[in-house]
C-alpha positions in Angstrom: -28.4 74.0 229.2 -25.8 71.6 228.3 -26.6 68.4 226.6 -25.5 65.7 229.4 -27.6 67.9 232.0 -30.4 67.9 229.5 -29.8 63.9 229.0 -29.9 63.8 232.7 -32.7 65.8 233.7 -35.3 64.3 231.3 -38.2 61.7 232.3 -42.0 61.5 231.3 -44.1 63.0 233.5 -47.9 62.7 234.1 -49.3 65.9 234.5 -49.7 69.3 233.4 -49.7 72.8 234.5 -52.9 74.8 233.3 -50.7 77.0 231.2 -50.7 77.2 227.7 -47.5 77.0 225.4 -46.7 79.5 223.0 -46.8 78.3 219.4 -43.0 79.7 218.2 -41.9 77.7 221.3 -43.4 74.6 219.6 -42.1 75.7 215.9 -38.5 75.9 217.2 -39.0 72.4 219.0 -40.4 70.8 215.8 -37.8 72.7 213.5 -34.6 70.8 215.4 -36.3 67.7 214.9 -35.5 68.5 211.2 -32.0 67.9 212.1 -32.4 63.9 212.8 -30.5 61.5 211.2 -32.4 60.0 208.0 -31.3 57.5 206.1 -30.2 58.7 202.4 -31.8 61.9 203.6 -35.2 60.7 203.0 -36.4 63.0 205.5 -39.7 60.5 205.6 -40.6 62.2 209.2 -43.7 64.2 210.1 -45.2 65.8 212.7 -48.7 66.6 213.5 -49.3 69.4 216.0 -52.8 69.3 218.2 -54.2 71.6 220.5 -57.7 71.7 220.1 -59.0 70.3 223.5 -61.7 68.0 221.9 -59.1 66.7 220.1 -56.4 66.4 222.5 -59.3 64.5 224.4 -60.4 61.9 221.6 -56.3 61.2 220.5 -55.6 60.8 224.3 -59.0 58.4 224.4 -56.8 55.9 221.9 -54.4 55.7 224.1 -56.0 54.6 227.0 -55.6 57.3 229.0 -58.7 56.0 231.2 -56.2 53.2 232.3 -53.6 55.6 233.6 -56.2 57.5 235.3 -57.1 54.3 236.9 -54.1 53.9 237.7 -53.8 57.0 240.0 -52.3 59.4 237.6 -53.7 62.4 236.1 -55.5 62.8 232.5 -52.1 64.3 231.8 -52.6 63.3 227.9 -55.4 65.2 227.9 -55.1 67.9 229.3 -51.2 68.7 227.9 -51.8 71.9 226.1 -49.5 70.5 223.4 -49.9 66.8 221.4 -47.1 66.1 219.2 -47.8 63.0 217.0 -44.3 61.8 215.7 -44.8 59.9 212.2 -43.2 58.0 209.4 -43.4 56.8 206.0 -42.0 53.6 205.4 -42.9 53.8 201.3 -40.9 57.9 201.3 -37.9 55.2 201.9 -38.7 52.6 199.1 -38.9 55.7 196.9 -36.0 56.8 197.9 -33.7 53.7 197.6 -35.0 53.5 194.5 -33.4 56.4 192.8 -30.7 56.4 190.7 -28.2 57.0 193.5 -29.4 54.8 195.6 -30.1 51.3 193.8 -27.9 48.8 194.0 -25.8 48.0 190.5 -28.2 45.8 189.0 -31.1 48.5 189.4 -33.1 47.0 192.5 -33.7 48.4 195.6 -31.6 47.6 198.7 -32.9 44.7 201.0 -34.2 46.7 204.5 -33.0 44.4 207.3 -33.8 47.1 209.6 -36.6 49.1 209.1 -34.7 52.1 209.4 -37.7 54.8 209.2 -38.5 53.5 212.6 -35.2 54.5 213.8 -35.4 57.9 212.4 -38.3 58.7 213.8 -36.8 57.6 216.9 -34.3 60.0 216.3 -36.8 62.9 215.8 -38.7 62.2 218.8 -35.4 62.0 221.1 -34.6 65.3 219.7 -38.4 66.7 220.3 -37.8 65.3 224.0 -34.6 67.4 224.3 -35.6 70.5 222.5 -38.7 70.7 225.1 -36.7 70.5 228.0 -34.4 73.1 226.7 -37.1 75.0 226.0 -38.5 75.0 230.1 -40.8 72.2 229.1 -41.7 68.5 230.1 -42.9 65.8 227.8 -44.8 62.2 228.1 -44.5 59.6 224.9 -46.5 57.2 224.9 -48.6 55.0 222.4 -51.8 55.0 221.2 -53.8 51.8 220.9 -56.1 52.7 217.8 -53.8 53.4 215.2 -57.2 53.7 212.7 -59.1 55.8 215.1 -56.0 58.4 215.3 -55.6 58.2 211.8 -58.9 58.7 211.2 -58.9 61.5 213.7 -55.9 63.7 212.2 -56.6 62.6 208.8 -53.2 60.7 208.2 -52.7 58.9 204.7 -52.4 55.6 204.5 -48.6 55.4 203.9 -48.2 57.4 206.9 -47.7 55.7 210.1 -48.3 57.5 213.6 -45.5 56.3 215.9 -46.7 57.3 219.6 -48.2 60.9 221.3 -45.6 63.4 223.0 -47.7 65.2 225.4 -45.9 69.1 225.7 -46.2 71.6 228.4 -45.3 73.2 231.8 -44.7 70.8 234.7 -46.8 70.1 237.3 -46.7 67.8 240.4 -47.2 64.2 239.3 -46.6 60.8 240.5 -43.8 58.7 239.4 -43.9 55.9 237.8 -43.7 52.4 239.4 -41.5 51.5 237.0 -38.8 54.0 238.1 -38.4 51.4 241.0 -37.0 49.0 238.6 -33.8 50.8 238.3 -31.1 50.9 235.4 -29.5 47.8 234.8 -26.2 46.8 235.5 -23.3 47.8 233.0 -22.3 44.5 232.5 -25.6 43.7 231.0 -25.8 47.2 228.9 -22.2 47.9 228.0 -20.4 44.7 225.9 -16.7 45.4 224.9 -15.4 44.1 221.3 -18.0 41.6 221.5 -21.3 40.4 223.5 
């Protein structure tokens, strides 16, 4: 599949075939996401792989998946065969930037304006999106609401933080979103040319 049709062809969805997903389909997914940008290669991404059904039941539980069922869609967090849960460690990056290659001359860290371990992660997800669909597979992010319950759940460290859920499997029939109707905004509100 080439990369714009990829780009093109991927959305959330909100529901899943009964089918399970062979685990070497998820390792190669999670491999490339290996391959994301990091900032001075601090490679402070994770990933958490779930497929226990209890489990994908209680991590789609903190995020609200009652409301989406409410909502008229299916408990497609729930019942994906395959949770991803995308994380980062914003202290991996204060270690990082403060070795000896990475200080600045006087021996301090770098000031973050960004908090760039966000954006990686971002990165890694995008590319765990992708990898999925190239793989025959359909994905949902979205974010859970109990950040300590989820912790608690997958036993992350506190340094750790989860960033969302990537629901993984085989498509089946679901309802759009209402948000879809929205549209993409107009390019002379996205695209700004030597200057906003």
């Amino acid at each position: 599949m080439e990369l714009k049709d990829a780009i093109l062809k991927r959305r959330m969805v909100r529901n899943f075939a009964d089918m399970p997903v062979a685990p070497e389909i998820i390792e190669r997914i999670v491999d490339l996401t290996r391959h994301a940008p990091s900032a001075g290669y601090t490679q402070g991404q994770s990933f958490i792989v779930v497929t226990k059904p209890e489990l994908r039941k209680a991590i789609a539980n903190t995020c609200e998946e009652d409301e989406y069922v409410k909502g008229g869609f299916d408990p497609f967090i729930s019942k994906a065969p395959v949770l991803l849960i995308p994380c980062t460690s914003e202290l991996a990056y204060h270690r990082r930037y403060q070795e000896a290659d990475k200080v600045n001359d006087d021996g301090t860290e770098i000031v973050w304006p960004i908090p760039y371990w966000f954006m990686d992660i971002g990165c890694s997800v995008m590319i765990a999106l992708l990898a999925a669909l190239d793989e025959g597979l359909v994905t949902a992010f979205v974010g859970s609401k109990d950040l300590d319950t989820l912790r608690a759940l997958l036993n992350i460290p506190n340094e750790v933080t989860p960033v969302g859920v990537i629901a993984v499997g085989y498509r089946a029939e679901d309802k759009p979103s209402s948000s879809l109707k929205r549209g993409r905004k107009p390019d002379t509100e996205y695209l700004h040319y030597e200057a906003w």
